[in-house]
C-alpha positions, -999 to +999 in steps of 0.1 A: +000+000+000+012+036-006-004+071-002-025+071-033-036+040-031-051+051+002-061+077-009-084+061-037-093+037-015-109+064+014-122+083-011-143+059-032-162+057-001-199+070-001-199+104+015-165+110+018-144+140+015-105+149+020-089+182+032-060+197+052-078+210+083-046+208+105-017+220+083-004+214+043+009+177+050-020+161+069-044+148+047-078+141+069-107+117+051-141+124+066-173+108+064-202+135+067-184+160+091-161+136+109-129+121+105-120+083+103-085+087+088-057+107+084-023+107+073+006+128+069+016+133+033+052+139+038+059+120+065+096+091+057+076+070+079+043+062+057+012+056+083-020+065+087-045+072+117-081+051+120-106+053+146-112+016+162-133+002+187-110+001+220-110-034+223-099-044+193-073-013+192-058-030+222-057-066+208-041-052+173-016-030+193-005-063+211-002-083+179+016-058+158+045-041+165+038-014+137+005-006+153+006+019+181-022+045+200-030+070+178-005+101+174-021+134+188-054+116+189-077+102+219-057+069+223-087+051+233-102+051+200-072+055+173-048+038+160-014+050+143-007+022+115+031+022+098+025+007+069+061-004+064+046-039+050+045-057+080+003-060+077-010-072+049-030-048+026-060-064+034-058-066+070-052-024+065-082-022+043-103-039+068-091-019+096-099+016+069-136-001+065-142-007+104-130+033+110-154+043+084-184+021+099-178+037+132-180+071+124-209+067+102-227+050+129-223+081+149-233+105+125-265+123+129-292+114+116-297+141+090-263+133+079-263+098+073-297+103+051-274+125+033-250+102+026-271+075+015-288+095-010-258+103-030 
């Protein structure tokens, strides 16, 4: 996996936009108006930040070394992934799909009929 790949990959989701919020290298995906990944475009070290549900985030942190608590986020609920090919692709696009499917299922109401409409 590389940076454009997830890139396409976040953004073919339904509802999902990506902007710089922070700063010019941090590339934030969000579903309606929240985020469920981010990643910093110039970064040597290529990773990328997912929210996760805390008890799987502590079982994956245990089981890979190159996933850690998320950098500058709540801890609880993110996850830094180095994707340095340690974790297969598809184990990393799962872990994209289960961010996305949290944050949509806290999304408002309005929002998510938004969404679904498009």
């Amino acid at each position: 996996m590389n940076l454009e790949i997830l890139r396409e990959y976040c953004a073919g989701k339904k509802g999902v936009t990506e902007n710089f919020p922070f700063d010019e290298e941090t590339l934030v995906f969000k579903v309606g108006s929240k985020m469920f990944a981010l990643t910093n475009i110039n970064s040597a070290e290529f990773s990328v930040s997912l929210k996760c549900d805390p008890f799987m985030a502590q079982d994956l942190r245990r089981n890979y070394a190159a996933i850690k608590p998320g950098y500058h986020l709540n801890k609880e609920h993110w996850n830094t992934i180095t994707i340095d090919g340690s974790i297969e692709d598809k184990m990393i696009y799962f872990l994209i799909d289960h961010s996305y499917d949290l944050v949509y299922k806290g999304l408002k109401k309005a929002e998510k009929e938004a969404i679904s409409k498009e």
